[in-house]
N, C-alpha and C positions, 0 to 999 in steps of 0.2 A: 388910882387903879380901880377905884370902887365904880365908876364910869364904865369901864368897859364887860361888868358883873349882866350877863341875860339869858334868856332860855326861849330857845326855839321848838321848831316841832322836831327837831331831829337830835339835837345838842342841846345843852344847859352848861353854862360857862359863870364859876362858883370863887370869888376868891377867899382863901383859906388863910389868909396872914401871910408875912415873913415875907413877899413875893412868891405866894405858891399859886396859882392858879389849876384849879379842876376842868377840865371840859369831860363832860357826864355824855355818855353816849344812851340815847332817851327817846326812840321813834313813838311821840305821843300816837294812842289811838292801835296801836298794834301789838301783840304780846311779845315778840322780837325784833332788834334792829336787822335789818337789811342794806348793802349796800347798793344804790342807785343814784340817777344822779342828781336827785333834786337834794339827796345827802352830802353828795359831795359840795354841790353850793353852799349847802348852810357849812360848811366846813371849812371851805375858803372864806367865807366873812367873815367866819372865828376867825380861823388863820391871821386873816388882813389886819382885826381890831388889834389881837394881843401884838403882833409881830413888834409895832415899833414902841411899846410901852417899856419907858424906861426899866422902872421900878420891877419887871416880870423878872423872876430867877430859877423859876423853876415849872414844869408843867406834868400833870399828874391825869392820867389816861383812865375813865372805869364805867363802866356802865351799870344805869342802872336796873335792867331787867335780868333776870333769870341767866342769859347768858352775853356775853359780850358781844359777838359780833359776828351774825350767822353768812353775810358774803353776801355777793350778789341774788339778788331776785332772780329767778332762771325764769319767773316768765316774762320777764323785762328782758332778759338775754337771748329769749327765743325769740321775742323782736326782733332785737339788736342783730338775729341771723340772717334776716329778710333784708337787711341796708347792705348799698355797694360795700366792697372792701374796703376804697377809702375812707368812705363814713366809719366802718370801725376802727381803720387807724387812727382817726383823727378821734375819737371816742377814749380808746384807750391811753392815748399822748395826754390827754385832757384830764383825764382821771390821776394817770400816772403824776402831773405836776401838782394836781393838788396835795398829793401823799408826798409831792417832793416840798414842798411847803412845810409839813409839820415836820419833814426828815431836817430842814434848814433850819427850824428856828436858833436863834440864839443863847439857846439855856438846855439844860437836860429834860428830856422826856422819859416819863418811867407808864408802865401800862400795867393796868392792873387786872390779867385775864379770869375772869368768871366763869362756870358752866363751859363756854366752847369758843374759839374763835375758829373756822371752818372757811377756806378759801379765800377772799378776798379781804373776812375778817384777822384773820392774821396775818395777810398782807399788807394792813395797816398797822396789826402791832409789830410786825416790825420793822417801821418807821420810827419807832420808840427806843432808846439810848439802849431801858434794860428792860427787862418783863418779867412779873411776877405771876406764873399760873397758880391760881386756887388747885389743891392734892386730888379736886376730883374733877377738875376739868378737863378738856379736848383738843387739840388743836391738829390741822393737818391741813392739807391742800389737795382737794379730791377733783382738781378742773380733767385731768387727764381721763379721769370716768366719764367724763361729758364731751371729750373729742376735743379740749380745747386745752390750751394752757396757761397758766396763772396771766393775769394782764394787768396787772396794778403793781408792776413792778416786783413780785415773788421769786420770780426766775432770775431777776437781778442782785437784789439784797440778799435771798437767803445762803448762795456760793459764797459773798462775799462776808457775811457773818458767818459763816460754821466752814463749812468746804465742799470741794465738789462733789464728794461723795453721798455727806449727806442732803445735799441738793436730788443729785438725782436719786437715791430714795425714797425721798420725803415725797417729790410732786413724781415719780414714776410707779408709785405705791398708794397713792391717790385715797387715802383712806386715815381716819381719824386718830392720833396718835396718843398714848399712855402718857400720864406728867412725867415717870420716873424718864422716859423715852426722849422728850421731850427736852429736861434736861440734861441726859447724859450726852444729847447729839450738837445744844448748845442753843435749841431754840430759843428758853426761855434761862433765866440767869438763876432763880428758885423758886420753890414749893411753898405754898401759904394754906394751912387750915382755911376754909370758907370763910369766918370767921373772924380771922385777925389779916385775910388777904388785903384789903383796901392800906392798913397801919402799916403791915408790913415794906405797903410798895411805897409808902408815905415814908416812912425809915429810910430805904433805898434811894428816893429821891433828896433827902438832905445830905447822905453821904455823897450823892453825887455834885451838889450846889456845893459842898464842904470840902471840892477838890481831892476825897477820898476817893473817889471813882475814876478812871481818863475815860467821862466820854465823848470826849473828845476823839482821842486816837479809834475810837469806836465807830465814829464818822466818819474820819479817813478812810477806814477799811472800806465801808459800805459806798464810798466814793470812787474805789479804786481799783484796780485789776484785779485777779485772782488766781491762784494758779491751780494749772488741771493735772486732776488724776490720770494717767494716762491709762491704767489699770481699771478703773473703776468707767470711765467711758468706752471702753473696749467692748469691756463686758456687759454693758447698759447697750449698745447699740448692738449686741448680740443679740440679746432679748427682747430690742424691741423691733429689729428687723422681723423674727418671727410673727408676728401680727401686723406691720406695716400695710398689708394692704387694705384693712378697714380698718385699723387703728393709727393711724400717721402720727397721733400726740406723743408719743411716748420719743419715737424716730426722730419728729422737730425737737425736741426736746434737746436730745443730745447735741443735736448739729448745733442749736441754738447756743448752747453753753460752752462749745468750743468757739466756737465763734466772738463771744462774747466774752469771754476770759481776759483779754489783753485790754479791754478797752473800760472805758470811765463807765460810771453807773447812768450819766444822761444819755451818750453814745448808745448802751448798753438797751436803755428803758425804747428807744427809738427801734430798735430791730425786737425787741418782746412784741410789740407794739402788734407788728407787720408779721409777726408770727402768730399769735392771738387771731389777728384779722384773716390770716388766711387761713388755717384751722377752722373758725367759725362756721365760714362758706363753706365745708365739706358736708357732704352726703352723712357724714359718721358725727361730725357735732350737730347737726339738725334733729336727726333721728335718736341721738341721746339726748339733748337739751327736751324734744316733744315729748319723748316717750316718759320723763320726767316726771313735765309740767301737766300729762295729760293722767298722769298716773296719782299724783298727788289730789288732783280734782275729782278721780272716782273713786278713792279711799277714802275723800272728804266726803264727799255725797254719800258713799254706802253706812258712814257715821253717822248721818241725819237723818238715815231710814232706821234705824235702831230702836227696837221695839221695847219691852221691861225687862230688866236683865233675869236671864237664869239662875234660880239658886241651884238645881240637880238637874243634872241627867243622865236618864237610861238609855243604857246603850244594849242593841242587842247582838247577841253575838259575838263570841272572845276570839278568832281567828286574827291575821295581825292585823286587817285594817280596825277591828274593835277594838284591840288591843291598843292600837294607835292615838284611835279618838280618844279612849278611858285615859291612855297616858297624858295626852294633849289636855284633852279637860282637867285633870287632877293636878296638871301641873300646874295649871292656870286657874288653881282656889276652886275650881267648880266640882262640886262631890259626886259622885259615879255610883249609879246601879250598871254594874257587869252582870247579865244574862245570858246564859247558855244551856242546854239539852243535857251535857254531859258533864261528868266532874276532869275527865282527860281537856276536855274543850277550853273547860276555865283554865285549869292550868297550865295550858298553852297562851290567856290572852292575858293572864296574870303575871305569868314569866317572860313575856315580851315587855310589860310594864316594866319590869324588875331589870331586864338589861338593859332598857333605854335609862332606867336612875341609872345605874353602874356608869355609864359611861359619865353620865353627867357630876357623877362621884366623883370618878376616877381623871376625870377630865379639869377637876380641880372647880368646876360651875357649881356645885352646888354640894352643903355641908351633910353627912351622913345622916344628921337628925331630920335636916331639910326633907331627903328622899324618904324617910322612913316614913314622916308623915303624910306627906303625897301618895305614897303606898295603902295606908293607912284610910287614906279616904273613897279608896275605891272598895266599894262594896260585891265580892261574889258573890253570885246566885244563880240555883239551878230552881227555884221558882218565881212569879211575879210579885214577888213580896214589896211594899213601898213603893209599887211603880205610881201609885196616887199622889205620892209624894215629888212626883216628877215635875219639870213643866216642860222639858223635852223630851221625846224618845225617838234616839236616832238607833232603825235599823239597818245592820253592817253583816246578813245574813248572805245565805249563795244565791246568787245572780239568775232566778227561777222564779218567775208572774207569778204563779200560782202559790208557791208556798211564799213567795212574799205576802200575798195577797192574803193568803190563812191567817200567820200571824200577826199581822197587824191587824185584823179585825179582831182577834181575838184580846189584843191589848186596846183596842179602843174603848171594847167594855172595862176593862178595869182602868183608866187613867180618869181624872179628875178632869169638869167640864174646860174647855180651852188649851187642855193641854194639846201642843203641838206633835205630828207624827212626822218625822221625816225617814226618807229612803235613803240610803247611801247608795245609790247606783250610779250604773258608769252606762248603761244602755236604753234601759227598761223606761216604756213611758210612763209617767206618773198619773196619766189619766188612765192607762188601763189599772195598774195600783189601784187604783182611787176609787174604782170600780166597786170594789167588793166591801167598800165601807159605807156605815150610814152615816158618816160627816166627812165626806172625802173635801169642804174648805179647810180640814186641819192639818190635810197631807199636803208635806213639801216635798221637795228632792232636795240632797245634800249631797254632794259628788264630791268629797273626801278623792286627794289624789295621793299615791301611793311612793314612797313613806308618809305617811302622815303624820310624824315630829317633822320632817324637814322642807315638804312642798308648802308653800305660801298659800295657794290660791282651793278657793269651796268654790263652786259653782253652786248657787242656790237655783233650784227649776223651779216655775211658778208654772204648777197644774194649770190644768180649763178651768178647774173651781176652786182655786185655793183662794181662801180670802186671806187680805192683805196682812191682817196680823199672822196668821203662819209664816208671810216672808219678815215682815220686820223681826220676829223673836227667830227666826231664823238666820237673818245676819247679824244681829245683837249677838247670837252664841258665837256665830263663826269669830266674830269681830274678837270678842271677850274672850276666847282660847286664842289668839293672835294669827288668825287668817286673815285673808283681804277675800271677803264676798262679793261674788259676781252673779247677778239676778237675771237670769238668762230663761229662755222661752222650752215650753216642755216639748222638743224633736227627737229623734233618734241619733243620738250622739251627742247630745246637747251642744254644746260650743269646739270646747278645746278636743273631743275624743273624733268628732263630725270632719273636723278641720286634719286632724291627723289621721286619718281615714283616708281623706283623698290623699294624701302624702305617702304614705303606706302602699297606698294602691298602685300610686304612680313607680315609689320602687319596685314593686314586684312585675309591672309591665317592662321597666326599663331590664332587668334581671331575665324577664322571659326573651327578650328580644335579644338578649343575648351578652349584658353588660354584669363587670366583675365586681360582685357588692362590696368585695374588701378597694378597688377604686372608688365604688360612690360611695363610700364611708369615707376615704381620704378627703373627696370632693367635699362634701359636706360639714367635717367638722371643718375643716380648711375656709368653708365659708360662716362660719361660725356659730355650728350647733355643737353643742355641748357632747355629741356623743353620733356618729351616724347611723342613720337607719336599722341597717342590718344588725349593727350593736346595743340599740334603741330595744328591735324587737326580742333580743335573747336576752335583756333586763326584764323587761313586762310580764314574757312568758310567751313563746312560740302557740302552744296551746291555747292561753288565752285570748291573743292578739287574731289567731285563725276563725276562733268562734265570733269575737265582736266586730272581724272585716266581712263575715258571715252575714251577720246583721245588718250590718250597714250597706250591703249592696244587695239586701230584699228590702232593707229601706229607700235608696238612695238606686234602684237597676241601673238607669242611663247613664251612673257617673261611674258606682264605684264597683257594680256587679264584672264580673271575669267569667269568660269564659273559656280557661283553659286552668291546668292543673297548676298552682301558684306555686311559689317555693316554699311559702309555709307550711301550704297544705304535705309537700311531701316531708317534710323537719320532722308537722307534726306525727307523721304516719309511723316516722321511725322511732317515735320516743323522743326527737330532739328537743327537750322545750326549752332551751335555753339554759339562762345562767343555774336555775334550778334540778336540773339533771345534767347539770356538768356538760351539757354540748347545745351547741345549736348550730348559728352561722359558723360561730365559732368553737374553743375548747375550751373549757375551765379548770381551775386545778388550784387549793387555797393555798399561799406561801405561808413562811415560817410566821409570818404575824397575824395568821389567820384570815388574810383578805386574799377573794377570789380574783385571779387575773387571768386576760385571755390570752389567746395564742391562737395561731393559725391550727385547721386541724385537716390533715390531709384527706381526709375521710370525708368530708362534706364534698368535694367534688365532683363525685361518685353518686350522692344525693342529687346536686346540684344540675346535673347532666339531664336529667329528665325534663327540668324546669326552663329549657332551652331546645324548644325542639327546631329551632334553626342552627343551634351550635354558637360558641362565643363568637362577638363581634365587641371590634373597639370604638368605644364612643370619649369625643373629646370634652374636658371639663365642663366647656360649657352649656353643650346639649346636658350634661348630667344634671349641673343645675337648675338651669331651665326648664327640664319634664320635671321634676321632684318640685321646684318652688311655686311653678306655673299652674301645677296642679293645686297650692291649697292656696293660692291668691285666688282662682275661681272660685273654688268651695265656698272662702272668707265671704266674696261678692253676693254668692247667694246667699248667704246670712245674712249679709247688710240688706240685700233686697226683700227679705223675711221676718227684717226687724227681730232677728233672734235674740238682740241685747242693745245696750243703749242706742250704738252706735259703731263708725269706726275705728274709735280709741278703745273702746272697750272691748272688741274684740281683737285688739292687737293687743291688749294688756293682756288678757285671755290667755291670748299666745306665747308671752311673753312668760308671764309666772308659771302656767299651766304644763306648757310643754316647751321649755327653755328657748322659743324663738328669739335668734341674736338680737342681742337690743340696739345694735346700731344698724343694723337694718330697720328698726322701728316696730315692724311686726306687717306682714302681709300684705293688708290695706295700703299703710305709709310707703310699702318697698314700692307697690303698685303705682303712688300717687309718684315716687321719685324717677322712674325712670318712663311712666307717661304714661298715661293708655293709648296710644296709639303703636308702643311697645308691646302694648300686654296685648292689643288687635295682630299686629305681627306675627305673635309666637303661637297664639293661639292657633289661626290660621295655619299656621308652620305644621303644629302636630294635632291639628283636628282629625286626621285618619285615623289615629289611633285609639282613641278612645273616647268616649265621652264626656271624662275625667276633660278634657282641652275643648268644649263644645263651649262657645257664648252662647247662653240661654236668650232669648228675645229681649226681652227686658234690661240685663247686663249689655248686650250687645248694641243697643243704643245707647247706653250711655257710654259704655268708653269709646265707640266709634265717636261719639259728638264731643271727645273733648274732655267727659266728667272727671272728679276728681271726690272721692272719700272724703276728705278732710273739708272739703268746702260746703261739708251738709252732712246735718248727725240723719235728714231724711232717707226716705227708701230710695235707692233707684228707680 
């Protein structure tokens, strides 16, 4: 047996005595395994060696890094979406039999799960008889997130090891599971300390060599039919018809598993196969596999811009978005100077602090001594006491040049040399800012988006003179309070507010012309925005959103200026500002558990009336889509042609954290490159009368006439 003892670059194959052999899962050279398929070979010539060794009785599954077994490579799988269909059946068959391989051998397999097994890595462990997860591991199958479905056999084995129910749970829920979860559902057989997990699963495995265990009858099962919940798919293909027409994974799912319930698990692996493969090829696993792959590459890059990390900062301004950063930073070990004019102000950005711990109290996240000290580290102050001690100061003041402009010069003389000055604005240019300082290389922008404990995404602005270390120690902070910073170019609107602007605008022309905004909200979240327009703007604030579409069409005249009375402008005329004074598009009213919910409100139609000086007209779904998406697919363009930020993934990531564009649509750009420009020539042309918002500029308009495509160049148009 000592004969077939080796170690490759992806496996190490160890024997332990007794007839125990280990295969140690070991991707030399990388901090995590991944499954692909130069893995899967070195796994088959394991396979092949131990297979016919007499003396083998036993085999013992564990890896050795940090975690077990992190799934396929998604950007080997965004490949894998460019080949024919058959190429991916014939990918998946292939994979599938190697995993049929260790499911065959002739002795028990036991797995010893560490840190996480996540998609196609627990697709392997359970090829294994029994499984031991370590108490603070992970396991789940998240392919449904990505438009696709488990392919290495998961859809097959795991109905057949547990049942149908927890089948479609587990991969229709697509998200990372709890140990206790884990095993009460049957994935895993028991829980091991970190610690003694490896001996544990080493135990397990002699009781199963010791004919203590059947698992035998354990293989049968995973070999053999399974019977369906009849309840439990009823009600799965309820809910996943609701999203079927940009989500189809969830809908094959179900069909697949009735399907596949009567038959053998080889039968069975053959239609996964052809389900996986045609899944792939969809519009909705493209645009979630890229959006992914493209997303993990600009989080890694904004990582290696990372300047010295921050010990303090002052923040100016306790209103809630100060309130927000000081909670953000405090929560995330960085100590807080809170500044503010007034002692009412403080205890406004204080007690915003204090309800977001409560929750996090109350919410069971975090232990009362926890918040107490987090609290604790925020310092109030109605003067600039220790702002020397600072090495950022982000101001979060009211959205006004000139009194920005005051106090920040006034704090540049008291901060220490190099410390950083950023703006938290949503509109305001940083080079006018910048103006009234004598080091304006230290001013950044910081475009904090609103709640700021809950939106992911900073837009870092890089002035006409900011030198480079303001942005590094700029996204160093955003990074270190757990933002993903986005380094985007100093305009009017910067990225994500510019882009929602034309969107914005486009609603309120489709509204003037005559169309029912409680429709284009249907239409919209229906295509998968988190919330629509009209619902969008009486979260933000009616008032608000009137003033910064203000701005941006004396920025922006030809696209996004109007020339007729909008409907915000009359919401806002009346006091409607939305969720905030209880009306806007809609009505507001808190229920018994204190959360505000809307309602139709008859009263706006009578607003609304003005804002239609043709009178309603019906427009069908997909003109509605069409002027609203068509509009900030051009906007997007001209950024890409203005070089406003890296490129075109970046500005559909932009979109995507920023201002919740559906991620299987990919984000703008990707939507654009997926249904062609000579699509996006079409529409334009279609509603060029209307505005300028539907205008190909020169520049865009030779490239999508000739064919261009975003993704094929991070370069300008």
């Amino acid at each position: 047996m000592n004969d077939v003892q080796s170690e490759g670059r992806y496996l190490s194959l160890d024997v332990l005595g007794d007839g125990v052999m280990e295969i140690r899962l070991d991707h030399r050279g990388d901090s995590v395994n991944k499954l692909d398929e130069r893995f899967t070979k070195e796994l088959r010539v394991v396979l092949d060696r131990i297979r016919s060794d007499a003396s083998l009785r036993g085999i013992l599954l564990t890896s050795a890094k940090k975690a077990f077994l992190a799934g396929a490579d998604l950007n080997v799988l965004s490949r894998l979406c460019e080949r024919p269909e058959e190429a991916l059946v014939a990918f998946s068959v292939e994979n599938s039999n190697v995993l049929c391989a260790l499911d065959d051998l002739p002795v028990p397999v036991i797995a010893a799960i560490n840190g996480y097994a996540l998609g196609g890595g627990l697709e392997l462990a359970l090829c294994a008889d029994y499984r031991i997860l370590a108490s603070d591991g992970r396991v789940g199958l998240p392919e449904v997130s990505f438009g696709i479905l488990p392919g290495w056999g998961g859809t097959v084995r795991l109905p057949r090891l547990t049942n149908c129910r927890v089948a479609l749970d587990w991969i229709m829920g697509a998200r990372p599971h709890e140990p206790q979860m884990a095993l009460r559902d049957g994935l895993v057989d028991a829980l091991a300390e970190p610690a003694n997990l490896r001996q544990t699963a080493l135990d397990w495995l002699r009781r199963a060599m010791g004919a203590e265990l059947d698992w035998r009858e354990r293989r049968r099962r995973r070999r053999s039919a399974f019977d369906l919940d009849h309840g439990a798919v009823e009600a799965a293909r309820a809910k996943a018809q609701n999203g079927a027409r940009f989500h189809p994974a969830a809908l094959a799912l179900v069909d697949l598993l009735v399907r596949c319930a009567p038959l053998t698990r080889d039968a069975a692996l053959v239609h996964e196969a052809e389900t996986f493969a045609r899944l792939a090829k969809t519009p909705t696993a493209r645009a979630l596999v890229g959006a992914y792959v493209h997303s993990q590459r600009i989080t890694k890059n904004s990582r290696s811009e990372e300047g010295s990390r921050v010990a303090r900062v002052a923040v100016l301004g306790a209103g809630i978005m100060g309130g927000g950063i000081a909670f953000t930073s405090a929560i995330n070990d960085i100590p807080v100077l809170l500044k503010d004019i007034s002692p009412q102000a403080l205890d406004l950005g204080t007690g915003e602090v204090r309800k977001l711990l409560s929750k996090q109290v109350d919410a069971g996240r975090m232990p009362q001594e926890r918040a107490d000290a987090v609290l604790r580290s925020i310092v109030p102050l109605l003067e600039f006491e220790h702002f020397d001690t600072a090495d950022i100061v982000v101001e979060a003041i009211v959205e006004n040049l000139e009194i920005k402009q005051d106090v920040l010069a006034s704090v540049e003389a008291l901060v220490k040399p190099g410390t950083v000055l950023a703006s938290n604005t949503s509109s305001l240019s940083i080079a006018e800012i910048a103006a009234a300082l004598e080091r304006p290389e230290d001013l950044v922008g910081l475009h904090f988006f609103n709640p700021v404990h809950q939106m992911p995404l900073v837009e870092v602005i890089r002035g006409s003179e900011t030198r480079e270390h303001a942005i590094t120690t700029a996204v160093g902070y955003a990074s270190a309070i757990g933002k993903t910073p986005l380094v985007v170019k100093d305009c009017p609107g910067f990225l994500v507010n510019r882009l929602l602007g034309a969107y914005m605008t486009a609603f309120l022309r489709l509204v003037h012309d005559g169309a029912d905004f409680l429709r284009i909200d249907r239409v919209m979240e229906a295509w998968g925005w988190p919330m629509g327009p009209a619902y969008l703007m009486d979260v933000a604030g009616i008032d608000t959103l009137d003033k910064a579409l203000t701005i941006l069409g004396r920025a922006y005249p030809n696209v996004m200026a109007t020339s007729y009375p909008t409907a915000i402008q009359l919401l806002a005329a009346r006091k409607r500002h939305g969720q905030k004074s209880g009306a806007g598009f809609y009505e507001y009213q808190m229920d018994a558990k204190g959360k505000l919910r809307r309602s139709q409100d008859p009263e706006v139609g009578g607003v609304l009336d003005q804002a239609q000086p043709q009178g309603p007209k019906s427009f069908d779904d997909e003109e509605i889509e069409e002027r609203l998406i068509l509009a900030m697919v051009l906007e997007a363009a001209r950024c890409f042609e203005e070089k406003v930020t890296g490129g075109a993934a970046e500005i559909d990531f932009g979109m995507r954290l920023g201002a919740g564009f559906p991620a299987h649509h990919g984000g703008p750009l990707w939507y654009a490159d997926s249904i062609g420009s000579a699509q996006i020539v079409r529409r334009s042309e279609r509603y060029a009368s209307l505005d300028g918002l539907y205008r190909l500029d020169a520049g865009i308009g030779e490239f999508m006439r000739g064919g261009g495509r975003f993704y094929a160049t991070n370069t300008s148009v």
